[in-house]
Structure formats: C-alpha cells, structure tokens
N, C-alpha and C positions, 0 to 999 in steps of 0.2 A: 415522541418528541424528535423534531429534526438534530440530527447531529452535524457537525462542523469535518469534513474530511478532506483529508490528503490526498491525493493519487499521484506516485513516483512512477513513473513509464515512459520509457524513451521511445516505445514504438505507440509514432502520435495517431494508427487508426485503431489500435490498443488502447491507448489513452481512451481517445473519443468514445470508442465502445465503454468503456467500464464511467469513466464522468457520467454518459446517459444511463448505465444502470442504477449508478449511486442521486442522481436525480429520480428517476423514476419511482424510485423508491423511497421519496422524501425528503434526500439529506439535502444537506447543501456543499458542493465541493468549494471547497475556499480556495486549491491552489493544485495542478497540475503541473510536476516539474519531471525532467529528462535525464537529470544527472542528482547525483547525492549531495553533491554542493548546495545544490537549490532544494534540494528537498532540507538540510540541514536548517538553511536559512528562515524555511517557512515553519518551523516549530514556534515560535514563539507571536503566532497568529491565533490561536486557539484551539490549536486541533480536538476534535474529540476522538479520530478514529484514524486510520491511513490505511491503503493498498498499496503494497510496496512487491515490485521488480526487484528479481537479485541483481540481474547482469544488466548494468546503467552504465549511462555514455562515460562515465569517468570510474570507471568501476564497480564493486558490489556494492548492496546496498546495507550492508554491516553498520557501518559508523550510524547510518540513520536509527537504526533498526537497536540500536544499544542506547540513541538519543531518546527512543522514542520509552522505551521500557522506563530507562532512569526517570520520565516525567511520568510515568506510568499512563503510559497513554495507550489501549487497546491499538493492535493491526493485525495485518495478515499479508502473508506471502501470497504474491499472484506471478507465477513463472514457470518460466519452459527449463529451469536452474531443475536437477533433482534434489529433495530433499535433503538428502545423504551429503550435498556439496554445504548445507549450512553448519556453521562452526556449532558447538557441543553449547551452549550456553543459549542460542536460541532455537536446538531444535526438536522445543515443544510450543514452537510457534504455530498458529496456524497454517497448512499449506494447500493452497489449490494451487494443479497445475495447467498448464497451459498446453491445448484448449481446453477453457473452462465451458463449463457448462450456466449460463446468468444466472439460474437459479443457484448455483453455488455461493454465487458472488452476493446475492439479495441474502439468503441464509449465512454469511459473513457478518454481515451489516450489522452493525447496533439497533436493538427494538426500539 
C-alpha cells in the first residue's frame, strides 16, 4: 500500500534524487521542503513516513523530528550530520548516511 511521504532536504539534487526513489517505489511524496519551518508546516497533510536531513537551511531538523514522533509518525535520518551529533532522545532513530546507497533508502521505506 502506498504511503504518503515527506522529504526535508535542502540540497534540491538530493531532494530530487531521493523524491524519485520514494516514487519508484510506490509511495506518493506529498511535500519536499528545504528548511524545518516547512517541513513543521506540512505535518498536518497526512504524512505516513518522512526522510529528514539534519543540517537544513534554517537549522537542524530536531523540532520536526520531535513533531514528527509526538504524532507518532515513522521517519528516518538521511545525512552527511554523524550520528553522534543527534541529541539522546532520538538517537535510536533510524540513520543512513550520506552517500547512501538507494537500496538503503528503498529498504527505509514503509512495506
């Protein structure tokens, strides 16, 4: 079943790359945004899933990433950020880093 996703990424051939894996594989992306303001804003769109960048145009992407949990809504880290930089409360998040590998990113993905 297609799922409804997010993609946070401020680097837009980043972006495009991962929107056509998240296509490829079915889903449907609802909304690609650059900064966490916009990412913030698009929660309440339906998301099923998100791939979230740490380091965004207006800083990390924490606040999304705490929005995202409290609605308890599946995501995963996709960044060149090391692990070790995420705060203690979400770092048993998923983390691919950057370069990923698409198979990483496909095996991410909601079944």
């Amino acid at each position: 079943m297609a799922k409804r996703v997010l993609i946070v990424e401020d680097d837009p051939l980043i972006a495009f790359d991962l929107q056509a894996i998240v296509e490829d594989a079915g889903h449907e992306v609802v909304s690609v945004c650059a900064s966490r303001r916009d990412g913030l804003a698009e929660l309440g769109r339906g998301i099923d899933f998100a791939l979230l960048d740490v380091d965004l145009t207006d800083g990390k992407s924490f606040p999304v990433a705490q929005a995202l949990r409290a609605q308890c809504i599946p995501f995963v880290f996709v960044s060149g950020s090391l692990r070790s930089e995420l705060p203690a409360e979400l770092g048993a998040v998923p983390f691919i880093a950057k370069p990923y590998a698409e198979a990483a990113i496909v095996r991410a993905l909601p079944a």
